[in-house]
N, C-alpha and C positions, 0 to 999 in steps of 0.2 A: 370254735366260734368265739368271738371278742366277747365281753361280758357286758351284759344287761344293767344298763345306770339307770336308777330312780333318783326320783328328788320328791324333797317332800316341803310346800311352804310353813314357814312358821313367823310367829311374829315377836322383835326382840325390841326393845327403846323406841315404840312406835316405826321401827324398820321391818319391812317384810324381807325374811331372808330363808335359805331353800338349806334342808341336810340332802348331803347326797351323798349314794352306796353304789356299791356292785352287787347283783342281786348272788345271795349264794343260793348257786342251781343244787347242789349236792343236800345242801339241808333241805330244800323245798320238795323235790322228789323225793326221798328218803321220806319226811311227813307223807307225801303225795301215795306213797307206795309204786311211783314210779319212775320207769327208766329215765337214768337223767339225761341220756341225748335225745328221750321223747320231748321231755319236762326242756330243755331249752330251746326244742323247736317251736314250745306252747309260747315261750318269754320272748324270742326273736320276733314272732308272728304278732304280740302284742305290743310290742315296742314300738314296732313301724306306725300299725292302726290304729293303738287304744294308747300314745307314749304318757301318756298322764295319768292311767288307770295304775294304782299300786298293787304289789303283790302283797297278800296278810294274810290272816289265820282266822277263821271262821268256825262255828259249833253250829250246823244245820244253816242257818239265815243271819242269826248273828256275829258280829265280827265279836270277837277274842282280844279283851282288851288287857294291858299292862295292870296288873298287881298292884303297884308304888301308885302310878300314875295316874291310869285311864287311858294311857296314850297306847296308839295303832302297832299291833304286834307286825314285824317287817321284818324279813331275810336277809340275814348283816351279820357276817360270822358265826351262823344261825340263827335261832330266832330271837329277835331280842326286841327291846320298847325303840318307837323312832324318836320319843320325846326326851326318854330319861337315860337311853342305851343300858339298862339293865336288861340281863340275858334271861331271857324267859325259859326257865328252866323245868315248869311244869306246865303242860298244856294239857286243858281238858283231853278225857278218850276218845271222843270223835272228831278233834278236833281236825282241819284238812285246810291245805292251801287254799288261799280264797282270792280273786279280784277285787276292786272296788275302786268305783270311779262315775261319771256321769256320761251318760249317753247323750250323743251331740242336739243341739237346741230345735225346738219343737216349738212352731209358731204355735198360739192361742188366741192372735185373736179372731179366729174363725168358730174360737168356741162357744157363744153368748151367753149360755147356761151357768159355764163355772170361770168363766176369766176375770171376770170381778175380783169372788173369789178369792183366786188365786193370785191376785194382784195385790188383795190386801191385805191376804194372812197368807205369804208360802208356806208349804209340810217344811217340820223343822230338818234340815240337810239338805232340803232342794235351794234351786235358784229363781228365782224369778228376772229378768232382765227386758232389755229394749235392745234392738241393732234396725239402724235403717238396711231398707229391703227386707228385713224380716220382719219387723215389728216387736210385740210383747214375744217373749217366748220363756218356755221352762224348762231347764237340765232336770232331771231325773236320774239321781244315785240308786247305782244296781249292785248287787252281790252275785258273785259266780263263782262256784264248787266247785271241785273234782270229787265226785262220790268215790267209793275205794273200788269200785269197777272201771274206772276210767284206764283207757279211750274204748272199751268196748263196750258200755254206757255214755249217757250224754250229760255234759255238765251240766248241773245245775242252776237259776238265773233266778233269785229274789231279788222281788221287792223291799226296800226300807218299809216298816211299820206306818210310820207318816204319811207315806201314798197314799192309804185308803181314808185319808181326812180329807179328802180334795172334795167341794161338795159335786157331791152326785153317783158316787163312788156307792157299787155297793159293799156290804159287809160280809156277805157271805165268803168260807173261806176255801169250799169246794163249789167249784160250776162250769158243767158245760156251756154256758152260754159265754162266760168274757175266759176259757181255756186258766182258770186255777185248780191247783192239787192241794191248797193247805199250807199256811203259815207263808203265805207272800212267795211262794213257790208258781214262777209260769210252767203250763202245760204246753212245751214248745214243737215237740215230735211226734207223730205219730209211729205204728209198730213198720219197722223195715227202713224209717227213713232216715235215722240217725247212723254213719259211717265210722270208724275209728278215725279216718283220716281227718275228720273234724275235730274243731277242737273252741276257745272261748273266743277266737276274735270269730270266727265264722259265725258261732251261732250268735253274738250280738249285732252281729253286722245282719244276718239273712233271717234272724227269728228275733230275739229280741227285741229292737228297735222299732220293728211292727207292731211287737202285742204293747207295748208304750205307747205306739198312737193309736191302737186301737181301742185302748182301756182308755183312755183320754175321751176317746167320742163315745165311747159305750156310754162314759158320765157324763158326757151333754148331752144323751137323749136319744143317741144312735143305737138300738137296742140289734139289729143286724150287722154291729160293725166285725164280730168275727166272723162273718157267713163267709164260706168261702163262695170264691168265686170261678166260675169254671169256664 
């Protein structure tokens, strides 16, 4: 398969300008502990759907940042900083490929409770924005795992920290009522429904992007918004 190009913006002389890579599939699977013509079917399938979500390096929910810098660990002759290209040569023990990127825009203003809010203080890494025909709306930066059971386990899909400031949001960080397991971790699957053949663009596109809107109305008030419906 042709190789997978990321870009990443940055800003030089008041110019915004992009680096851009070939992803190495060979060092991400190898961290991943998987097959790497599994591992570029995940990068293909992301490219097309999610082409702006980056591939990094994550510890549980938080991304794995640069030593020197602070800057986004990224698959580039392995793993190295996208800011400073210093080759990250020690990565924490648990550490595993990660995604990270924003799930597409989510009007607000049907939300009354927290669009205020949200309009006048966003979580720090979200967006807040305007587009006619949509109106006010919010991205929402996700994190997504490969546990060292993948694909016969289901990735994993955190929240940034910053979410749960949105007022109305609760604190708790186990509950069956809005489907969390702990530390901004969503409860996406239930037992039998998670396949190998799935992988991160499916379940942000088919689970995901749900429990965002649904946490969204859970804190305006919608206290049934994960009831299923049959």
């Amino acid at each position: 398969m042709n190789a997978v190009q990321q870009q990443f913006p940055y800003r030089e002389n008041n110019e915004v300008k992009h680096r851009r890579w070939s992803v190495d599939v060979k060092a991400a699977a190898s961290l991943a502990g998987i097959n790497a013509e599994r591992f570029s079917v995940e990068l293909a399938d992301m490219a097309v759907h999610f082409p702006r979500w980056i591939l990094t390096v994550s510890q549980h929910h938080a991304l794995v940042r640069c030593q020197k810098c602070d800057g986004m660990v990224i698959f580039d002759r392995g793993a190295r900083c996208v800011a400073c290209d210093v080759k990250a040569s020690r990565l924490p023990g648990a550490a595993r490929p990660a995604w990270f990127g924003v799930m597409p825009p989510i009007g607000i203003d049907g939300l009354a409770r927290i669009k205020d809010g949200l309009l006048a203080r966003p979580p720090k890494g979200h967006v807040v924005g305007h587009r006619e025909g949509l109106g006010n709306y919010l991205l929402v930066p996700l994190v997504v795992t490969y546990p060292p059971q993948f694909p016969l386990s289901p990735v994993e899909v955190f929240y940034l920290p910053e979410f749960r400031t949105i007022p109305g949001m609760p604190q708790e960080e186990v509950s069956h009522a809005f489907h969390m397991v702990g530390h901004g971790k969503m409860s996406l699957f239930a037992a039998g429904e998670w396949i190998p053949e799935m992988g991160a663009r499916t379940t942000l596109q088919q689970r995901a992007y749900a429990h965002v809107v649904k946490f969204l109305n859970y804190a305006n008030g919608k206290r049934n918004a994960f009831a299923v419906v049959s």
